[in-house]
C-alpha positions as CSV (number, residue, x, y, z in Angstrom):
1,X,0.0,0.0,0.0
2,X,3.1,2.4,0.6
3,X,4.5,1.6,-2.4
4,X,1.1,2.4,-4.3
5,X,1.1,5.6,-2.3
6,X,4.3,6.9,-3.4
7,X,3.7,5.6,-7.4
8,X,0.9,8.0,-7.3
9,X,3.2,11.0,-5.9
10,X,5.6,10.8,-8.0
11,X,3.2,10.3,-11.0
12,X,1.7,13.3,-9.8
13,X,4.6,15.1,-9.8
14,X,5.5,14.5,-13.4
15,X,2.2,15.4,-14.7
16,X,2.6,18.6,-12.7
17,X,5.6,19.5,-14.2
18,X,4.8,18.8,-17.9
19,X,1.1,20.8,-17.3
20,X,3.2,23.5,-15.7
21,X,5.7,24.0,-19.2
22,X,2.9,23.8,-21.4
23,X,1.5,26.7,-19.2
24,X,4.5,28.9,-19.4
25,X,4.2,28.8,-22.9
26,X,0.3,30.0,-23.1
27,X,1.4,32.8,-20.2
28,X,4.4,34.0,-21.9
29,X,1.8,34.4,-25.6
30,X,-0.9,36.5,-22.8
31,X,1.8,39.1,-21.2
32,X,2.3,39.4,-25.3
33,X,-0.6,40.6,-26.2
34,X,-1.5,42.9,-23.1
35,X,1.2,44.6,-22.8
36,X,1.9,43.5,-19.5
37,X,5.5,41.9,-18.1
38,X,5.5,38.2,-16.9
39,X,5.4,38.7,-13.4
40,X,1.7,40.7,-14.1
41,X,0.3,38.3,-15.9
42,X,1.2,35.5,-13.3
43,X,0.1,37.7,-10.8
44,X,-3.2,38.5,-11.9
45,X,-4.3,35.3,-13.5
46,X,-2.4,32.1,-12.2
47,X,-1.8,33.8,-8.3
48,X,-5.2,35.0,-8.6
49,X,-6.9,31.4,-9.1
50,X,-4.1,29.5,-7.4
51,X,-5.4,30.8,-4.1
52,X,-9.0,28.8,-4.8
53,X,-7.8,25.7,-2.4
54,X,-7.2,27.8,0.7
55,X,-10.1,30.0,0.0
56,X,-12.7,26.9,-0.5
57,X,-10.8,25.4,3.1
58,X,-11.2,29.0,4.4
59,X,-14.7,29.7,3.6
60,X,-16.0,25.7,4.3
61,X,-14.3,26.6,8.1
62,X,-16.0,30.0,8.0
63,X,-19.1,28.1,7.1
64,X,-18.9,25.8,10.1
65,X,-17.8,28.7,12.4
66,X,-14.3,27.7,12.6
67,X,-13.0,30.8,10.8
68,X,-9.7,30.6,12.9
69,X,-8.6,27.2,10.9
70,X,-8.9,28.9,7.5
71,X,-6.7,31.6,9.1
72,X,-3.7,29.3,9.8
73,X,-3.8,27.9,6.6
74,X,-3.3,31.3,4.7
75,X,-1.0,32.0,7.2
76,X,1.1,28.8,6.9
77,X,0.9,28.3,3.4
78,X,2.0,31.8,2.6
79,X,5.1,31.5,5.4
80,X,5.8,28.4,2.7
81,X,5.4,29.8,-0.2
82,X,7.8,33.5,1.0
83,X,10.5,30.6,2.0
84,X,10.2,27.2,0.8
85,X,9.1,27.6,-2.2
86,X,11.2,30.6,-3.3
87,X,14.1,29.2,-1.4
88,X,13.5,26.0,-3.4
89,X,13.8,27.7,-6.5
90,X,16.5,29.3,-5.9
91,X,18.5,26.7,-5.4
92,X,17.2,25.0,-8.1
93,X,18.7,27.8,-10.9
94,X,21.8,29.5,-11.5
95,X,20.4,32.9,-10.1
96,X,17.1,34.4,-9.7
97,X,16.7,38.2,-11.8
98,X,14.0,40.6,-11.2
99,X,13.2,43.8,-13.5
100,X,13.7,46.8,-11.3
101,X,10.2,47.6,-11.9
102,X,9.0,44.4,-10.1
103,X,11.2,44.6,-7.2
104,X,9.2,48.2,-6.9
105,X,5.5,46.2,-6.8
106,X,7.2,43.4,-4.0
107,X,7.9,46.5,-2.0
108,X,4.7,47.3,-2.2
109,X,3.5,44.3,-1.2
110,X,4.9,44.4,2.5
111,X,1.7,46.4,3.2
112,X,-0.5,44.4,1.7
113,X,0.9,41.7,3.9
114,X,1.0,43.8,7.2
115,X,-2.8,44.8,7.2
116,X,-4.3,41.6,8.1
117,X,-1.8,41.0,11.1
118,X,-2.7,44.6,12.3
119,X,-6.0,44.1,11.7
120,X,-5.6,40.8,14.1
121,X,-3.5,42.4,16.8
122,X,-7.2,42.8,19.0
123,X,-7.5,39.3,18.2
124,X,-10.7,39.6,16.2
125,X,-10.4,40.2,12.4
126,X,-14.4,41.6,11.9
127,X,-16.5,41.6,8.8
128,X,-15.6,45.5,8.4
129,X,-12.2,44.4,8.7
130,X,-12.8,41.7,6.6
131,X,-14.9,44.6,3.7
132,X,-11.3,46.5,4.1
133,X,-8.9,43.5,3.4
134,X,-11.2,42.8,0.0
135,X,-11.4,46.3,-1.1
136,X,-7.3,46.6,-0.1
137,X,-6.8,43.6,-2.7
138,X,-9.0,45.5,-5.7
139,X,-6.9,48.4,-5.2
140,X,-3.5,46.1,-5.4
141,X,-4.7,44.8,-8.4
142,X,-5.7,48.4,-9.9
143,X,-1.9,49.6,-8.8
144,X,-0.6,46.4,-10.8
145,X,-2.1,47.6,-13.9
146,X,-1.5,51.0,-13.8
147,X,2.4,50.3,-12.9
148,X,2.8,48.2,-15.6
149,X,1.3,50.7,-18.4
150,X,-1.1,47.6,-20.1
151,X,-2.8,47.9,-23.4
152,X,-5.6,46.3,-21.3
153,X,-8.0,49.9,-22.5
154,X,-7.0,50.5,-25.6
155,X,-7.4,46.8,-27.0
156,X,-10.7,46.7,-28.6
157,X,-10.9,42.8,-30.1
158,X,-9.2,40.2,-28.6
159,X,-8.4,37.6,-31.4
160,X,-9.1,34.0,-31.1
161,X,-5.7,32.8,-30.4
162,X,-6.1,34.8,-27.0
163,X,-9.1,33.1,-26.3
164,X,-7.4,29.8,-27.0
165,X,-4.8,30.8,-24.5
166,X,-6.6,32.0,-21.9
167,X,-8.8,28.9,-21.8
168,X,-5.6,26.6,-21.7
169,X,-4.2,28.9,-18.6
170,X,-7.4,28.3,-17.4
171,X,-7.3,24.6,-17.9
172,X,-3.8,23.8,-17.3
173,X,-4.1,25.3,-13.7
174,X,-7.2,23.3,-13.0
175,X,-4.7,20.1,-13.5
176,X,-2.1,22.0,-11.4
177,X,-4.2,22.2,-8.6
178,X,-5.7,18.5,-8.6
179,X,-2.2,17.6,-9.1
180,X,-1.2,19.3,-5.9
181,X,-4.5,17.9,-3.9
182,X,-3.5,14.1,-5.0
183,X,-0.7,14.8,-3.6
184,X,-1.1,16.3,-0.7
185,X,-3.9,13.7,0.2
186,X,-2.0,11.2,-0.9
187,X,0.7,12.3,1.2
188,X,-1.1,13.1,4.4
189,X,-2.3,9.7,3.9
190,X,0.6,8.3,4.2
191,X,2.0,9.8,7.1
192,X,-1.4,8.6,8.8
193,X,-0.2,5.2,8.0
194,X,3.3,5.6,8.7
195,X,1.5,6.6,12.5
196,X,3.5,10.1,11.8
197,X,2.8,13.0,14.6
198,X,-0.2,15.4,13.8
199,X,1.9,18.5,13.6
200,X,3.7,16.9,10.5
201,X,0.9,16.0,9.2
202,X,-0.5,19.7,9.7
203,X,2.9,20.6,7.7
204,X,2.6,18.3,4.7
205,X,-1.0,19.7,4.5
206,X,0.5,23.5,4.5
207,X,3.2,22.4,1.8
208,X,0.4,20.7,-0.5
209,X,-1.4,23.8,-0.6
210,X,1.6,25.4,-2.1
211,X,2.6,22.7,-4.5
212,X,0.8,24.2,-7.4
213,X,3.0,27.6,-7.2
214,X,6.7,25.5,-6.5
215,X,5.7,23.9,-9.8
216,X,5.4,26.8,-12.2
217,X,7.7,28.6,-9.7
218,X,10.9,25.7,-10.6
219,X,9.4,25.5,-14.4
220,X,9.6,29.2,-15.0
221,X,13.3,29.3,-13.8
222,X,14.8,26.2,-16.0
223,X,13.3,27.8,-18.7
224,X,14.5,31.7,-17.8
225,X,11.2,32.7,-17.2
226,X,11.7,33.2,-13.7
227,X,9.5,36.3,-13.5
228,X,6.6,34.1,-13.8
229,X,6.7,31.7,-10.8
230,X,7.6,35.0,-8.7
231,X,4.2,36.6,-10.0
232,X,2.2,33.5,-9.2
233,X,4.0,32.6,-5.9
234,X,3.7,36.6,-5.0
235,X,0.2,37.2,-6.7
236,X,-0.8,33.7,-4.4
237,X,0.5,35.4,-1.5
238,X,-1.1,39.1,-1.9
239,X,-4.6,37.3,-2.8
240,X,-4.9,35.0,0.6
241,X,-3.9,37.8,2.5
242,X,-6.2,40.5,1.3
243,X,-8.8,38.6,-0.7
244,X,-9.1,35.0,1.1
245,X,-9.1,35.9,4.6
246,X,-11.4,39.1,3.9
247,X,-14.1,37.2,2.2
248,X,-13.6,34.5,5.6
249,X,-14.0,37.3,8.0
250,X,-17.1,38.6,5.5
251,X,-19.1,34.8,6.2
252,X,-17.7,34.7,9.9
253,X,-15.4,37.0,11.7
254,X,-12.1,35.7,12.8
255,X,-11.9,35.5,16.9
256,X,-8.5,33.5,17.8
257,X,-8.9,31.0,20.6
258,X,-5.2,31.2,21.2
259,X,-4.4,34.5,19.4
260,X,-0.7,34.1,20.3
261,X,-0.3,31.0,17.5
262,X,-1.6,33.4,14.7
263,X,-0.3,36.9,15.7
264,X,3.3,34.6,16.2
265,X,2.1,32.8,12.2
266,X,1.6,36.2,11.1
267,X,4.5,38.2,12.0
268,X,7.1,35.4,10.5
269,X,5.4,35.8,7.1
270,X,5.8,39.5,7.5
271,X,9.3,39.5,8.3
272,X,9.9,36.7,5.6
273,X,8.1,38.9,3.0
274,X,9.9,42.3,4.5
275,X,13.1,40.0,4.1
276,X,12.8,39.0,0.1
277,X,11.9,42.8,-0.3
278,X,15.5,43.4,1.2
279,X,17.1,41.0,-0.8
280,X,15.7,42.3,-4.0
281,X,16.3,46.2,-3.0
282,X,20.2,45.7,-2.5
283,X,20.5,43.2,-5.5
284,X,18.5,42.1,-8.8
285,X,19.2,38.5,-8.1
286,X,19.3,35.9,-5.7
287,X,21.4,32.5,-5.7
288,X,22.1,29.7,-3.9
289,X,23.0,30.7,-1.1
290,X,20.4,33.3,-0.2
291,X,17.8,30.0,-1.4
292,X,19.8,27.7,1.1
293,X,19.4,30.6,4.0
294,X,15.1,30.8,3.0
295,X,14.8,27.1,3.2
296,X,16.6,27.4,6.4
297,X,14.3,30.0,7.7
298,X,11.3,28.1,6.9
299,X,12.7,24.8,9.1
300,X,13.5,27.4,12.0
301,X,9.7,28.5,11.6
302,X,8.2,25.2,12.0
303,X,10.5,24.6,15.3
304,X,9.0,27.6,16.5
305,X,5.5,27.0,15.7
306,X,6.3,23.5,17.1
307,X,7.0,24.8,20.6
308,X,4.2,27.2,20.5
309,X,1.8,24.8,19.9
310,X,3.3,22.4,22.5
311,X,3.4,25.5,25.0
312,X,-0.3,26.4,24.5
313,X,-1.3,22.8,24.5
314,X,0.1,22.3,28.0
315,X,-1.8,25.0,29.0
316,X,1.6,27.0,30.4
317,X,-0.1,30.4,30.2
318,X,0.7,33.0,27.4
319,X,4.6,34.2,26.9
320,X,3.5,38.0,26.7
């Protein structure tokens, strides 16, 4: 039964990474057309619908007035995706290059990021809060467009051939993202059966979610399109934040039993976001070694959260 369970992983992962080539392709012929760079299109389109497993978790949970659950798994995935994933990638390429104009919108992105932990410092994140985190995220998304100077207005047919493109981006992602549920099912399965601890299996859970962005995210950089993955691991990121966990507090406002898990969550993907900011202000690349110290950072996380989660489980009172 292992054995089935780890044929179906790595088949998984193959047809992930042949669906997520064929999608470079299709986004590379869009940014084209619209005038607008790699890292917008990604941003808009893939990071934008990427997002839809943690919002359907996040809104199911909302549903069943558990809100607080779809809050960790933004926040967790997102920590993953600012340092695993990027990390990953990193190390999987001869150097990571951003246009100067891009490292400008990731800049701009560490407020985007911030509002929601602010918004959580009183340990309630209300459905006001919630109306300002979604109208936050259409006025990200109106900054994208303007920044980048798209033909968006002034095109006035769009030729089949876009069409045809679009509904392959469309498609393809759909595979991406039962590609990256097999797997993470499959996987959490697994560690069930291997009688694995719950917080791992909480981690592999947090990890699937981001599967479908380290996909396009390692594609985009073997084949120099590195701008991509960064739009859709980015785009993911500014989209769960603003969008996903504003449309959660809409259906049920947020109220943390143990705010000190989330506020600790929220601040690491913060500082890991205000940290990739850094690295892209003083430099227009990252390597190896900057992708070994991000992967690094994301182990230290889970230690952290690790004894967090032990210390409130013991009931040993708050640390401040």
């Amino acid at each position: 039964m292992v054995f089935v369970e780890l044929g179906v992983i790595f088949l998984a992962f193959l047809v992930l990474s042949e669906t997520a080539r064929r999608m470079i392709r299709r986004l590379v012929n869009l940014s084209r057309h619209f005038g607008l760079s790699e890292f917008s299109i990604s941003f808009l389109v893939v990071g934008g619908v990427s997002i839809i497993p943690e919002l359907v978790i996040g809104l199911e949970s909302a549903l069943s007035q558990s809100s607080q659950l779809g809050l960790g798994i933004v926040f967790g995935s997102n920590v993953a995706d600012l340092s695993l994933v990027l990390g990953l990638v990193a190390l999987s390429s001869a150097s990571l290059r951003l246009h100067k104009e891009t490292a400008g919108l990731i800049r701009m992105m560490f407020l985007a990021v911030l509002l929601p932990v602010l918004l959580l410092l009183d340990g309630e994140i209300s459905r006001f809060d919630g109306v300002i985190l979604v109208g936050a995220f259409l006025l990200y998304v109106w900054f994208v467009l303007h920044s980048t100077g798209s033909k968006l207005h002034g095109e006035k047919k769009i030729s089949s051939e876009v069409w045809s493109d679009v509904l392959a981006v469309l498609f393809l992602l759909l595979i991406i993202l039962l590609m990256g549920g097999v797997i993470s099912e499959t996987a959490n399965g697994l560690s069930v059966a291997l009688a694995l601890p719950v917080f791992f299996v909480g981690t592999i859970v947090a990890i699937g979610t981001c599967l479908p962005e380290l996909s396009l995210a390692l594609e985009s950089a073997r084949s120099e399109h590195a701008e991509l993955g960064f739009g859709d691991v980015f785009g993911n990121v500014v989209a769960d934040c603003l969008l996903t966990i504003g449309l959660i507090a809409i259906v049920s406002p947020i109220r943390l039993v143990q705010p000190v898990l989330g506020i600790v969550t929220g601040t690491w993907m913060v500082l890991m976001l205000l940290l990739v900011a850094l690295l892209f202000s003083s430099r227009t690349q990252i390597g190896k070694k900057e992708g070994a110290g991000l992967v690094l950072l994301y182990v230290i996380f889970l230690v952290v959260e690790l004894f967090f989660e032990e210390w409130v489980n013991a009931g040993m009172g708050p640390l401040f």
